[in-house]
PQR file with spaces between the fields and no chain letter, atoms N, CA, C, O and H, PARSE charges and radii, in Angstrom:
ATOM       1  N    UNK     1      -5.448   12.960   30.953 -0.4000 1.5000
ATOM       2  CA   UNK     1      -5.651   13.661   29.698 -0.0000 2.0000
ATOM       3  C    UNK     1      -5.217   12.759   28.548  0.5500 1.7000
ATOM       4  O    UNK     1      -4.040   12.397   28.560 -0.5500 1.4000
ATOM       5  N    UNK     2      -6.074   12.309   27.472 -0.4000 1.5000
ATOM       6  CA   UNK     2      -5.931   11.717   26.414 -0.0000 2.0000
ATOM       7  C    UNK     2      -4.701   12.687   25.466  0.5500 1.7000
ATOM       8  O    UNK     2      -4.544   13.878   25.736 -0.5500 1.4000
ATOM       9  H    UNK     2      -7.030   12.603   27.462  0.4000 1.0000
ATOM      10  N    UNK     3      -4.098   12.177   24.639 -0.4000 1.5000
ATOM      11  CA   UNK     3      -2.848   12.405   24.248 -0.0000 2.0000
ATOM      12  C    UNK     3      -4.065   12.680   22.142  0.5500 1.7000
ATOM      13  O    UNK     3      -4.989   12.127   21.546 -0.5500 1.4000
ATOM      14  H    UNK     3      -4.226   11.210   24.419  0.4000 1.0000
ATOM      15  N    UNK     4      -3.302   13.624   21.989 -0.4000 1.5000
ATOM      16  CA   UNK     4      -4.333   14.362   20.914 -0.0000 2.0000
ATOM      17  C    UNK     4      -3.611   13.230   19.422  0.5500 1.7000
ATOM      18  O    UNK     4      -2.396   13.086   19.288 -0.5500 1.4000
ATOM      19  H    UNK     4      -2.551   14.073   22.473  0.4000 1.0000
ATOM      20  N    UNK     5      -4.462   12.678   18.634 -0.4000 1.5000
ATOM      21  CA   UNK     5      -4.012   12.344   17.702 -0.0000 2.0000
ATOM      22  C    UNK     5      -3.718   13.022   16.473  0.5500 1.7000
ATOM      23  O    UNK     5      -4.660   13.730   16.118 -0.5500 1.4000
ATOM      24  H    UNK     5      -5.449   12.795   18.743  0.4000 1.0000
ATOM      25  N    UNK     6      -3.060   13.038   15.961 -0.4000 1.5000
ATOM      26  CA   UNK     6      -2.650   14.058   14.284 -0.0000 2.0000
ATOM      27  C    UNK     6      -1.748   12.663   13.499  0.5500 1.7000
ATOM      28  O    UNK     6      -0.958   11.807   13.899 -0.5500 1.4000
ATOM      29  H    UNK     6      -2.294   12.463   16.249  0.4000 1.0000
ATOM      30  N    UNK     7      -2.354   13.002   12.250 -0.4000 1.5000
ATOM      31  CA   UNK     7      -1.986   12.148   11.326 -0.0000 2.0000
ATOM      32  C    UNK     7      -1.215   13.377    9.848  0.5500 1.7000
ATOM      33  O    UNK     7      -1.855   14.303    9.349 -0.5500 1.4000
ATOM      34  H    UNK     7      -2.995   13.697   11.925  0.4000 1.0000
ATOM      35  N    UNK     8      -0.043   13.064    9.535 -0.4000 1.5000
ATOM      36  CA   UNK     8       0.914   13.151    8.742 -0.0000 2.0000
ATOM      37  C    UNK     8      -0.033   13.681    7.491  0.5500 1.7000
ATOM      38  O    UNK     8      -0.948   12.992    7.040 -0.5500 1.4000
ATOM      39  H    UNK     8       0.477   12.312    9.940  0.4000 1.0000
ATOM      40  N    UNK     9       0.268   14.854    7.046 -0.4000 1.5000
ATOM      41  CA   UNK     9      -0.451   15.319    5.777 -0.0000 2.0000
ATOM      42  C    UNK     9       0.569   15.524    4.058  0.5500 1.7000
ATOM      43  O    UNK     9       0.661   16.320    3.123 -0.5500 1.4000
ATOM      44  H    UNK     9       1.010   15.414    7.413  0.4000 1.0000
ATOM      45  N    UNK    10       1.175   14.145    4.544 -0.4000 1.5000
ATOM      46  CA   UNK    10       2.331   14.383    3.138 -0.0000 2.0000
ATOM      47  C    UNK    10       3.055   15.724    2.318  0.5500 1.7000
ATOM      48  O    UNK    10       3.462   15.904    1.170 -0.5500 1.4000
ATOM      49  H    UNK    10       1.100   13.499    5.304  0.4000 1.0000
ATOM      50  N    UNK    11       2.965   16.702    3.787 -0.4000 1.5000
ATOM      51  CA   UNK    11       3.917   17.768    3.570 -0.0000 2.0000
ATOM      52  C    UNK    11       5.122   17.291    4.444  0.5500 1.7000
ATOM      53  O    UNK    11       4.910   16.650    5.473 -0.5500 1.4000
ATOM      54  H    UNK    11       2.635   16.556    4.720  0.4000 1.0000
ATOM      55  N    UNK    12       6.357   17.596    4.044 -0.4000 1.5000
ATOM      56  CA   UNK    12       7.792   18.253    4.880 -0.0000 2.0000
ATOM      57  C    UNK    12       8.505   19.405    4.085  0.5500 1.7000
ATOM      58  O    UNK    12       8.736   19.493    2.879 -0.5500 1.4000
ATOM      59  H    UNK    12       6.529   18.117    3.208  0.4000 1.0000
ATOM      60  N    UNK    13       8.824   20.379    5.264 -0.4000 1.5000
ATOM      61  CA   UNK    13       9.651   21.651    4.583 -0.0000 2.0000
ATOM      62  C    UNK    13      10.545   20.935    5.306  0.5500 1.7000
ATOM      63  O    UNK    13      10.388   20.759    6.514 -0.5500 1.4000
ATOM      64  H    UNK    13       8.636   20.307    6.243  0.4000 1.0000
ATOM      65  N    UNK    14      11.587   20.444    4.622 -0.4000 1.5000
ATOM      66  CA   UNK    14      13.265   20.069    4.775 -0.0000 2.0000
ATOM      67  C    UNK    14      14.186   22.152    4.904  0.5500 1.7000
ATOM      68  O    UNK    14      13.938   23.295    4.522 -0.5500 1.4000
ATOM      69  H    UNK    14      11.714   20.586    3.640  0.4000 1.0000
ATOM      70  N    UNK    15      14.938   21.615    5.466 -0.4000 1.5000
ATOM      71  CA   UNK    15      15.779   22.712    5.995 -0.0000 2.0000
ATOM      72  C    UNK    15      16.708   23.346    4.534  0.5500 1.7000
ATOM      73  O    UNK    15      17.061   23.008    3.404 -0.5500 1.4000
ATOM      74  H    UNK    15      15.140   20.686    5.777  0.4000 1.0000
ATOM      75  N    UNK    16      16.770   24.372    5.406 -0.4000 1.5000
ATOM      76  CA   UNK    16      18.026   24.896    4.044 -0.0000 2.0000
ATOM      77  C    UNK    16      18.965   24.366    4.022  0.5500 1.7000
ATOM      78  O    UNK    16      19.146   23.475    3.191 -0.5500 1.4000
ATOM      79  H    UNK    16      16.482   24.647    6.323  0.4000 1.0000
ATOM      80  N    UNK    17      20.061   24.770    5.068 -0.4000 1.5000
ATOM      81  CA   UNK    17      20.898   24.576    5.535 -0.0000 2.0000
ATOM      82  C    UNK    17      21.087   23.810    6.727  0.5500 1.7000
ATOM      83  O    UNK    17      20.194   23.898    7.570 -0.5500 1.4000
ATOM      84  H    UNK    17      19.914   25.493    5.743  0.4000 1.0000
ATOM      85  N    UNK    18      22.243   22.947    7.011 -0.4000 1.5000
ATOM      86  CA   UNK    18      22.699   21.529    7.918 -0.0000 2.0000
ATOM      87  C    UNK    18      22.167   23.039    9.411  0.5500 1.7000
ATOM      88  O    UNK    18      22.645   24.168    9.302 -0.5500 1.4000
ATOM      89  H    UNK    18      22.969   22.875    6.326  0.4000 1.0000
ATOM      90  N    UNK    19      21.248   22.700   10.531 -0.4000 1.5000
ATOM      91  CA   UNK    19      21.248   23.500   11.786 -0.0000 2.0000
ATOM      92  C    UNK    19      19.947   23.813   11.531  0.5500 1.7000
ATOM      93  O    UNK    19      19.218   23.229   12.333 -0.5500 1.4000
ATOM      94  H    UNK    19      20.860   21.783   10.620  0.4000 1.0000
ATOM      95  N    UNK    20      19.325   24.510   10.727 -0.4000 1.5000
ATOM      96  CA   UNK    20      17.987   24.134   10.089 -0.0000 2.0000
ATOM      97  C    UNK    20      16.836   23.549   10.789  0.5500 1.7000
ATOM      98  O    UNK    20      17.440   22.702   11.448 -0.5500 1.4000
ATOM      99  H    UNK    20      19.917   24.984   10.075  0.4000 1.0000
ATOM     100  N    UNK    21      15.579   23.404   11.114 -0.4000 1.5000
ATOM     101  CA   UNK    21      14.546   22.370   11.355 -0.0000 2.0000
ATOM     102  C    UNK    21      14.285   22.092   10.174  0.5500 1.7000
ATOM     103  O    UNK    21      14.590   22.610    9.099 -0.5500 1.4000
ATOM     104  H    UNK    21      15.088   24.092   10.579  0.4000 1.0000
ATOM     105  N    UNK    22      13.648   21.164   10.488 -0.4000 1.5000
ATOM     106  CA   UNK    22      12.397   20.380    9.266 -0.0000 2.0000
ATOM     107  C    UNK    22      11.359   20.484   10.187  0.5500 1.7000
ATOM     108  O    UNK    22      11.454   20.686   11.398 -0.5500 1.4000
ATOM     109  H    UNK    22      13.400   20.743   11.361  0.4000 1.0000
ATOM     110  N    UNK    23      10.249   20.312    9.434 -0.4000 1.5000
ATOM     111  CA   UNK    23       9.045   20.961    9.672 -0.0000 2.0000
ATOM     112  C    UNK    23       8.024   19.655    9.282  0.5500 1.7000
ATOM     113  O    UNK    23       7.941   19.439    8.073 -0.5500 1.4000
ATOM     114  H    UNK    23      10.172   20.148    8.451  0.4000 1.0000
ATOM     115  N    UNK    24       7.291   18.820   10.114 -0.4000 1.5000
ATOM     116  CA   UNK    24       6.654   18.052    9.377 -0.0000 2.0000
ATOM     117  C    UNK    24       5.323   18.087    9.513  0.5500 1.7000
ATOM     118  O    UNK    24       5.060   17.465   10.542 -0.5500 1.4000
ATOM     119  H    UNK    24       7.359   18.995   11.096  0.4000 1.0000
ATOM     120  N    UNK    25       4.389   18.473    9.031 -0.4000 1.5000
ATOM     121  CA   UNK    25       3.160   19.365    8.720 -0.0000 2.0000
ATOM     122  C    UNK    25       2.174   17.790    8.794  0.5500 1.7000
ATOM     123  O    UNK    25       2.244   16.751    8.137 -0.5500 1.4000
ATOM     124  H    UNK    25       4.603   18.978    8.195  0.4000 1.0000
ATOM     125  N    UNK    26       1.363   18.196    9.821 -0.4000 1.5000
ATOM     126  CA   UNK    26       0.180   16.937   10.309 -0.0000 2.0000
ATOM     127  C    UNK    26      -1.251   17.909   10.707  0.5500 1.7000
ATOM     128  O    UNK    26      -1.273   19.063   11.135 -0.5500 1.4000
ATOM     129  H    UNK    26       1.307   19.040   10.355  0.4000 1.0000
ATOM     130  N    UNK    27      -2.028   17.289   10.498 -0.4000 1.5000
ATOM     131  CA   UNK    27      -3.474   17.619   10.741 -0.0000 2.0000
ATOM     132  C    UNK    27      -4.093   16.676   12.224  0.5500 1.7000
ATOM     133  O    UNK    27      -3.740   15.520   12.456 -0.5500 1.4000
ATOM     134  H    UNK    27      -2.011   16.351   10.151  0.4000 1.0000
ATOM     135  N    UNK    28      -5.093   17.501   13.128 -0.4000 1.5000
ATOM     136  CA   UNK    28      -5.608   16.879   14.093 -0.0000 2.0000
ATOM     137  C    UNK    28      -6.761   16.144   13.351  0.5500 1.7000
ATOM     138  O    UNK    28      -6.870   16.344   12.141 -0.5500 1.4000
ATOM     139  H    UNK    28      -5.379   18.440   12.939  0.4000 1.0000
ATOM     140  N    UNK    29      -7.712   15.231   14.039 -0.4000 1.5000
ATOM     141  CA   UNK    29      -8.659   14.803   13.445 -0.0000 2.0000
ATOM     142  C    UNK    29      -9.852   15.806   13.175  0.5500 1.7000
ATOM     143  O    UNK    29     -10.833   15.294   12.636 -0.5500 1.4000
ATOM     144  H    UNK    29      -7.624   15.069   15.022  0.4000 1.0000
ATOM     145  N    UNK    30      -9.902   16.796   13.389 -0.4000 1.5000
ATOM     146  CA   UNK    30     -11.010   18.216   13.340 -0.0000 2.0000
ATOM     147  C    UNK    30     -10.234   18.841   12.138  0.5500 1.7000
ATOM     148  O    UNK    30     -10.969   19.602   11.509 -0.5500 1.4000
ATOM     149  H    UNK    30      -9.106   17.212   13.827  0.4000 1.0000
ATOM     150  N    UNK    31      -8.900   18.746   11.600 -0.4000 1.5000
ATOM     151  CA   UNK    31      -8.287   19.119   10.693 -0.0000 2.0000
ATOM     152  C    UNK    31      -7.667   20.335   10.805  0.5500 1.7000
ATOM     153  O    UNK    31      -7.264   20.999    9.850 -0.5500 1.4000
ATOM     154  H    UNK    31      -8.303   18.127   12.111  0.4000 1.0000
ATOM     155  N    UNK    32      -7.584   20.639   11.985 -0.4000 1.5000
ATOM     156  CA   UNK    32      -6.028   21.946   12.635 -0.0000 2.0000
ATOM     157  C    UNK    32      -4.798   21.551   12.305  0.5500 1.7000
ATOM     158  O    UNK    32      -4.294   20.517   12.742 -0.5500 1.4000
ATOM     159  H    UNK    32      -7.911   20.100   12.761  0.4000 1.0000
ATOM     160  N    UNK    33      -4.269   22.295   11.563 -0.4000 1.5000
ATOM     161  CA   UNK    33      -2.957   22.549   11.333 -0.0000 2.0000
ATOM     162  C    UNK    33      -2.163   22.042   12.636  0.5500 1.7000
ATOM     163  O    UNK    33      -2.702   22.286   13.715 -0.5500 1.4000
ATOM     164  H    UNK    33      -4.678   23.135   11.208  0.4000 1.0000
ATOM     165  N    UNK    34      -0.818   21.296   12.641 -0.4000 1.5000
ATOM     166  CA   UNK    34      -0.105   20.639   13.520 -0.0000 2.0000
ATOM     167  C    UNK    34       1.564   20.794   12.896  0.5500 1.7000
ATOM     168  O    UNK    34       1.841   20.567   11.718 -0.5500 1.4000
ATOM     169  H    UNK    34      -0.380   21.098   11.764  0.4000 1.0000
ATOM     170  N    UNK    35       2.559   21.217   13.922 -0.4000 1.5000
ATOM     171  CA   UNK    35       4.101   20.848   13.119 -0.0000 2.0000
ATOM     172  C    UNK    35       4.716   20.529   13.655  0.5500 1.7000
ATOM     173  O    UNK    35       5.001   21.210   14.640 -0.5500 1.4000
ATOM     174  H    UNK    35       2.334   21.401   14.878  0.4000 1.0000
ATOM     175  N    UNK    36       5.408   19.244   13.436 -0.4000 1.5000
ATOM     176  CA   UNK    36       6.467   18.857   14.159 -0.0000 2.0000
ATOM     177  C    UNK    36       7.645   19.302   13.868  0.5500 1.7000
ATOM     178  O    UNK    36       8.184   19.262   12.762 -0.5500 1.4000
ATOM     179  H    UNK    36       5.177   18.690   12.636  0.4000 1.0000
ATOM     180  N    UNK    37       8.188   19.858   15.134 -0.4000 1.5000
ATOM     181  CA   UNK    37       9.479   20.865   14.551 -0.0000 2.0000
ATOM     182  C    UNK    37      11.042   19.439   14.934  0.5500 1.7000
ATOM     183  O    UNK    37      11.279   18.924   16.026 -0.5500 1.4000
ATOM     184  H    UNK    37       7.750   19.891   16.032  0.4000 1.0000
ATOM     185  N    UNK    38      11.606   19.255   13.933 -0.4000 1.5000
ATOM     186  CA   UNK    38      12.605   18.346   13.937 -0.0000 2.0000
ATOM     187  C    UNK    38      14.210   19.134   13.670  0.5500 1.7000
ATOM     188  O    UNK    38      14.576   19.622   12.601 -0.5500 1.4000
ATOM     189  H    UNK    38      11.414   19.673   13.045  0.4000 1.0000
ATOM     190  N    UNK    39      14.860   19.097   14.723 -0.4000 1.5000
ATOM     191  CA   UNK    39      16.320   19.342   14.817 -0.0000 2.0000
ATOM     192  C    UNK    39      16.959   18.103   13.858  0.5500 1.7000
ATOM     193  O    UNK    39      16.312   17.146   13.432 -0.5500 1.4000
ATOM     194  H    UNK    39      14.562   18.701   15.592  0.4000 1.0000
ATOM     195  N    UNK    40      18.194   18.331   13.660 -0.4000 1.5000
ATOM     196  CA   UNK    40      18.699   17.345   12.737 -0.0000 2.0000
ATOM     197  C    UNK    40      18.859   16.584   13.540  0.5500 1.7000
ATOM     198  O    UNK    40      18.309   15.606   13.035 -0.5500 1.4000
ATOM     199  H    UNK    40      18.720   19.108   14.005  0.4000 1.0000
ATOM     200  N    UNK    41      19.379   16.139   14.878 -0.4000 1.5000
ATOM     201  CA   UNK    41      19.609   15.053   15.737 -0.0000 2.0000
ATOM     202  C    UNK    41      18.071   14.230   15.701  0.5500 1.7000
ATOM     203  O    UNK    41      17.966   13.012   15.852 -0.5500 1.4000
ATOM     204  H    UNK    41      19.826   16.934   15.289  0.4000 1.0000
ATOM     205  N    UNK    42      17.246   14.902   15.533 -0.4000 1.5000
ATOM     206  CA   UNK    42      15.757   14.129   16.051 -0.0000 2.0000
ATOM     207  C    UNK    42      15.383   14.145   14.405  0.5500 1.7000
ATOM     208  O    UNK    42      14.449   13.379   14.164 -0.5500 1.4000
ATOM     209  H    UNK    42      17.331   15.891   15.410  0.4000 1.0000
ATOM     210  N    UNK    43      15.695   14.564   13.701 -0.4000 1.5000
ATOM     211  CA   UNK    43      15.644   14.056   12.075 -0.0000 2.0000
ATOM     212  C    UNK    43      16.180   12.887   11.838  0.5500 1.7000
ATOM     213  O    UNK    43      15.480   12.051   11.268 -0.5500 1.4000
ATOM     214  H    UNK    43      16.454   15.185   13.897  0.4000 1.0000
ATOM     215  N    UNK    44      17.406   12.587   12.179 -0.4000 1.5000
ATOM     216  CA   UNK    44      17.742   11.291   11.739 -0.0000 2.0000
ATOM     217  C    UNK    44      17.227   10.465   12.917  0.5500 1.7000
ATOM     218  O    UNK    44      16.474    9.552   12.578 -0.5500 1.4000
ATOM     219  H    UNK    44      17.975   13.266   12.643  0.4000 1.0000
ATOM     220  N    UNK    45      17.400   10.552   13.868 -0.4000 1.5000
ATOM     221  CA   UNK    45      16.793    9.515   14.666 -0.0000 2.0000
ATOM     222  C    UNK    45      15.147    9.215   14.345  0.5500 1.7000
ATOM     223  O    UNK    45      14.868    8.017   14.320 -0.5500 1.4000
ATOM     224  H    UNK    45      18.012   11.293   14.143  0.4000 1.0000
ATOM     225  N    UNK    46      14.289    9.938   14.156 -0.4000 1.5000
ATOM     226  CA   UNK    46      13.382    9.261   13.661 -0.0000 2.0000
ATOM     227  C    UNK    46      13.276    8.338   11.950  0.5500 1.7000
ATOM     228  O    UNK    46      12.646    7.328   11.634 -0.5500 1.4000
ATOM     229  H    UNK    46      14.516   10.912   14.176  0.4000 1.0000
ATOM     230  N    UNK    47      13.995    9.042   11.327 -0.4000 1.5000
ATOM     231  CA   UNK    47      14.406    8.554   10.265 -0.0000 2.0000
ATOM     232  C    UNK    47      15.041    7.006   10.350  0.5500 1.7000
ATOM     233  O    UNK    47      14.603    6.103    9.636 -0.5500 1.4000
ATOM     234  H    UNK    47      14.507    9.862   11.583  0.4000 1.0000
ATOM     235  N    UNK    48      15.930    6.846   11.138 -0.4000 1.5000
ATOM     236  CA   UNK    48      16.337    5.408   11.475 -0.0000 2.0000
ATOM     237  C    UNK    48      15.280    4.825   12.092  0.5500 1.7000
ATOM     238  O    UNK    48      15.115    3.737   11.540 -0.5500 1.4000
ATOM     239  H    UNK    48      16.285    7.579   11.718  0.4000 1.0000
ATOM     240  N    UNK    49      14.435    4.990   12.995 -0.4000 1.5000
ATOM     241  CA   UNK    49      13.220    4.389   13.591 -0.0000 2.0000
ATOM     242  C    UNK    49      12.477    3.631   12.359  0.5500 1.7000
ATOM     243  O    UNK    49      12.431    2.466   11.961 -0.5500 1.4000
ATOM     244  H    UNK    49      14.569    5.874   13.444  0.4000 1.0000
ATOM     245  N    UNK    50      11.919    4.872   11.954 -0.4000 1.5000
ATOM     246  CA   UNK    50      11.201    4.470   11.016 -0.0000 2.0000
ATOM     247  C    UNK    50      11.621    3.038    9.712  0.5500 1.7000
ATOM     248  O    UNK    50      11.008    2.049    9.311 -0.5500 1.4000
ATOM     249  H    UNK    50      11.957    5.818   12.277  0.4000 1.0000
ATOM     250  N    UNK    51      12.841    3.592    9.451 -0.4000 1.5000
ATOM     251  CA   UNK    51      14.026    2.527    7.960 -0.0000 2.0000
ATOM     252  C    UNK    51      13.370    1.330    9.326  0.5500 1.7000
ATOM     253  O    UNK    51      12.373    0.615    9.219 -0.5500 1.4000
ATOM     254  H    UNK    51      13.339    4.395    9.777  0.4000 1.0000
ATOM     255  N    UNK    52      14.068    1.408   10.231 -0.4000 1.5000
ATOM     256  CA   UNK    52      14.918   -0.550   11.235 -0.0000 2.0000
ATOM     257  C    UNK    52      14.216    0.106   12.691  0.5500 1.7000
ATOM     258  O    UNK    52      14.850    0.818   13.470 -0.5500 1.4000
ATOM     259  H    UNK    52      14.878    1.988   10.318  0.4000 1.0000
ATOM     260  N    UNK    53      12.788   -0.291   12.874 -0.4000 1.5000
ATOM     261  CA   UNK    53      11.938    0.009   14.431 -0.0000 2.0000
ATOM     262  C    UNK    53      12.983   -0.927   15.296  0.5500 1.7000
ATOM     263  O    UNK    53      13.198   -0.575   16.456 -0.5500 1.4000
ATOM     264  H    UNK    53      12.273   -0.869   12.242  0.4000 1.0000
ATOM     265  N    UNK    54      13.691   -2.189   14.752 -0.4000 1.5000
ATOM     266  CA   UNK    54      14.268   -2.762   15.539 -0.0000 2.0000
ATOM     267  C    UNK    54      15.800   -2.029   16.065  0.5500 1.7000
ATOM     268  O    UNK    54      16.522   -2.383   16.998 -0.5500 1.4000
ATOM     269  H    UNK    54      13.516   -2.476   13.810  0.4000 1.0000
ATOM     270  N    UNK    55      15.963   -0.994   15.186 -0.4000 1.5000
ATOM     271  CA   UNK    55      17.464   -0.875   15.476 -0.0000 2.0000
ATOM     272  C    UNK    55      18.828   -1.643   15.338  0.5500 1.7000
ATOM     273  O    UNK    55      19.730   -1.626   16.175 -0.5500 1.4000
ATOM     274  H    UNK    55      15.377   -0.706   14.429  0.4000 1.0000
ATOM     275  N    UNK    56      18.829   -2.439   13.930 -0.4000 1.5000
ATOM     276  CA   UNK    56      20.017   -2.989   13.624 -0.0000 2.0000
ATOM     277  C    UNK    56      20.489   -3.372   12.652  0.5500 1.7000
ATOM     278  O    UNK    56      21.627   -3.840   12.661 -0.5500 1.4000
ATOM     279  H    UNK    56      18.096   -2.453   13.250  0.4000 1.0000
């Protein structure tokens, strides 16, 4: 099974409060609504990915 592509639609609902998700709002290529639901542990870790892919 091919792995579905969605590309980033320059929305994020950031959390209220620290426990919170963030919400990062992507479209499939047919243009369906998609969300990546992000805990704060997997918030910053992608967040550092993204800043240093190398990690340092």
């Amino acid at each position: 099974m091919d792995p579905i592509t969605i590309r980033w639609d320059r929305t994020v609902i950031h959390p209220g409060h620290t426990g919170d998700d963030t919400i990062v709002c992507c479209l499939t290529e047919d243009g369906q609504p998609v969300a990546l639901i992000l805990d704060d542990e997997h918030r910053e870790a992608l967040g550092l990915l993204l800043v240093d892919p190398e990690g340092e």
